[in-house]
N, C-alpha and C positions, 0 to 999 in steps of 0.2 A: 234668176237664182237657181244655181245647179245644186241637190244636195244626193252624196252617195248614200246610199242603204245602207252599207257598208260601214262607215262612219258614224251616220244617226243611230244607227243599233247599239252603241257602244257607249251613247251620252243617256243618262237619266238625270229628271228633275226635280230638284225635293219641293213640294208644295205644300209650304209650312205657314197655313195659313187657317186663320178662325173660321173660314164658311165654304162651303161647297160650292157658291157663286165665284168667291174670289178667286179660288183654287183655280177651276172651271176657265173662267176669264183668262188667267198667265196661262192656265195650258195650252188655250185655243191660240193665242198669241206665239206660244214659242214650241209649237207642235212639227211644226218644218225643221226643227233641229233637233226635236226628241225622241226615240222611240220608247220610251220608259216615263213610267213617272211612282214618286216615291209618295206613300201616305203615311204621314205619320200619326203619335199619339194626339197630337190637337185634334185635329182634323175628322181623325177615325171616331176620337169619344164624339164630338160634338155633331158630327154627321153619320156617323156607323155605316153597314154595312152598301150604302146606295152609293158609297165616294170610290169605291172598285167599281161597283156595276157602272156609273155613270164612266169612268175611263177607260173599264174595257169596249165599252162602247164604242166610247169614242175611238179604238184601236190604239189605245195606247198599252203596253206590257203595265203591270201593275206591280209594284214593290211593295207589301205590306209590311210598315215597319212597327213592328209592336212588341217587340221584342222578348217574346216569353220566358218567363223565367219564374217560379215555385217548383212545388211539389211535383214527383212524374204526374199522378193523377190529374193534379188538377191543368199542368201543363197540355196535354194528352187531350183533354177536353175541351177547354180552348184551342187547342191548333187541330181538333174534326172541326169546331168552328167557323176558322176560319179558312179549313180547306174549303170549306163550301162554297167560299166566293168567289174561285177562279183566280185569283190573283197568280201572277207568274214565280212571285220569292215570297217567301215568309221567314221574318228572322227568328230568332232564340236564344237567349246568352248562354254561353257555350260555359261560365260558371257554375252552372245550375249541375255540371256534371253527366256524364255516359248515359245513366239510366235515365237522367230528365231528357237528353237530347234525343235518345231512339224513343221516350213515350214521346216526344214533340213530332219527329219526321212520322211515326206510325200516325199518330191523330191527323195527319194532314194529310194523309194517303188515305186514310179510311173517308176522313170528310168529303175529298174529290169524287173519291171512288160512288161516296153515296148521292152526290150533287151529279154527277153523270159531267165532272169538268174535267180539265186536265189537271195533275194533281201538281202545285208548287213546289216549287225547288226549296229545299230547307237551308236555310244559311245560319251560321254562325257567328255571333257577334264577339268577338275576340275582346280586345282593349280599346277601349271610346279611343277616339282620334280628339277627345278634348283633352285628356292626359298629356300631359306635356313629354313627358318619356313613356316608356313601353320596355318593362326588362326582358329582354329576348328569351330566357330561360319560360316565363310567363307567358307571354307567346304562342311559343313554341307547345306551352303546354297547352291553351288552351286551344289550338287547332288541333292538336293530336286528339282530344278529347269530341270535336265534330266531326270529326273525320272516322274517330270509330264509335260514335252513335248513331252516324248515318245522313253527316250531311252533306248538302251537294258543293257548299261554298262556302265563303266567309267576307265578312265585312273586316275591314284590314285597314291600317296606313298606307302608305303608297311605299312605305320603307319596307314592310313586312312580308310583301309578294315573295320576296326571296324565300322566305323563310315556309310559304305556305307551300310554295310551290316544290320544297324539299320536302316536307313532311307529308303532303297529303297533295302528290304530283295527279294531274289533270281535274282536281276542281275548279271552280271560278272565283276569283276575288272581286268584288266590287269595293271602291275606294273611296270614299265620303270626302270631307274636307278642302275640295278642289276647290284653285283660286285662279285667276287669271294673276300673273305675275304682277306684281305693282300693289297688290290688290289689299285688302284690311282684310285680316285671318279672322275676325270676328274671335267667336269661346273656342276655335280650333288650333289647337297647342302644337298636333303634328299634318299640319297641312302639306299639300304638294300642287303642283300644274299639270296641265292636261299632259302634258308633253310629258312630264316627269315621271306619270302614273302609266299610261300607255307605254313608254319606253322599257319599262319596269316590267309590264305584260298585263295590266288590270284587265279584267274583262268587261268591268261597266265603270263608267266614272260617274258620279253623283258631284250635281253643281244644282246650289240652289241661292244665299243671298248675294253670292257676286254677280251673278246674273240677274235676278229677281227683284234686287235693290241696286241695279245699275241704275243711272239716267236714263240711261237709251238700253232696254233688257234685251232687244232685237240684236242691236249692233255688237253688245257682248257675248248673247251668243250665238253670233257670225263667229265670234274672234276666239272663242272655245272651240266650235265646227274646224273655223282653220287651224287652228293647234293640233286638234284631233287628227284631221286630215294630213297634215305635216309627219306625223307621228309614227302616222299608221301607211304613209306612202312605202 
C-alpha cells in the first residue's frame, strides 16, 4: 500500500469515543491514512489532558475540540490551558463575539509560549454542521467575527468554503460531517464527500463514524484516501 503525505495530511479522525484505550486502538488501526486526529468533549473530560500527549506522541497533529465559549476572562484562561498541550488547532465559538475570540487566540499564545510548545492554530466554530440549513447572512457574520479576533481558521460546511474564503481569504477550513457517498448522515444535517469538500478547497476533512462504524473501518478508509486522492490529483 502506497500512501501520499500529500493526501494523508488533509484527512483527520474524529475519535469519539469513551476511553483512551479505545480511542488509541482505531488510531493505531487507521493511522496509515490519517495525519490528524480530533479529540473531542467525551473523550477530553473523561481522559484530560494525557489524550493530546498520548497522540502527539504517537505523531499524530492533534484537533482539540472543546469548543470554548463564555466570558473573555474565563474563555482566556482556559485556552492558556489548553495551549499548554501542544495540540496543533483549538476551537472556540466564534458566537461568544470579537473580544471572547482575541481573549481565546491570546490565552493560547500565552499557554504555548509558557509550555515552550508550538502554539495552536485557533479556529472558529461558525454554524454546527448538524443544523439543517445555515442562513448565509449568519455565516457570513460569524467568520467575519474570527477573522477579526484573530483566528487562523474555521470549522465550516463543505457548502460554506465559499463564503470563508471571501471574507477572510487565506485561512483554513476544516470540514466536519464527511460521508462516504451512499453512506447514513447520522445527526449531520449539512453533510458532504471527500470529493465535494476538497473540490470546494477544505483544507482538512474530518471523517469519523462512516469510517469508525464501517464493517471493514480499514477498507473505508482506503475508499476516503482514494476520494481524497482523486480530488486532489
Amino acid at each position: 500500500m502506497t500512501i501520499d503525505s500529500a493526501v494523508r495530511n488533509r484527512l483527520a479522525l474524529n475519535l469519539d469515543f469513551p476511553s483512551l484505550s479505545e480511542a488509541s486502538a482505531v488510531a493505531d488501526r487507521l493511522a496509515p491514512w490519517f495525519s490528524t486526529v480530533k479529540v473531542g468533549f467525551e473523550l477530553f473530560i473523561a481522559e484530560g489532558p494525557a489524550t493530546v500527549e498520548k497522540f502527539r506522541a504517537a505523531g499524530f497533529k492533534v484537533f482539540l475540540d472543546i469548543k470554548l465559549h463564555d466570558i473573555p476572562n474565563t474563555v482566556a484562561s482556559g485556552a492558556r490551558a489548553a495551549g499548554r498541550l501542544g495540540a496543533t488547532y483549538v476551537n472556540m465559538h466564534t458566537l461568544g463575539g470579537v473580544d471572547m475570540i482575541r481573549a481565546g487566540v491570546d490565552g493560547l499564545a500565552e499557554g504555548a509560549a509558557k509550555a515552550g510548545v508550538e502554539g495552536a492554530v485557533p479556529i472558529g466554530v461558525t454554524v454546527l454542521t448538524s443544523d439543517m440549513t445555515a442562513e448565509p447572512a449568519e455565516v457570513e457574520r460569524r467568520m467575519a467575527i474570527g477573522r477579526d479576533g484573530g483566528c487562523g481558521g474555521f470549522v465550516c460546511a463543505a457548502a460554506e468554503i465559499g463564503v470563508a474564503n471571501r471574507v477572510a481569504p487565506g485561512l483554513i477550513t476544516i470540514i466536519p460531517g464527511i460521508r462516504l457517498p451512499g453512506s447514513d448522515a447520522h445527526d449531520q444535517g449539512r453533510p458532504a464527500t471527500a470529493t465535494d469538500a476538497l473540490n470546494a478547497g477544505a483544507t482538512l476533512i474530518l471523517l469519523g463514524r462512516t469510517v469508525t462504524q464501517a464493517a471493514d473501518p480499514e477498507a473505508a478508509a482506503q475508499q476516503v484516501y482514494d476520494e481524497a486522492a482523486a480530488a486532489l490529483a
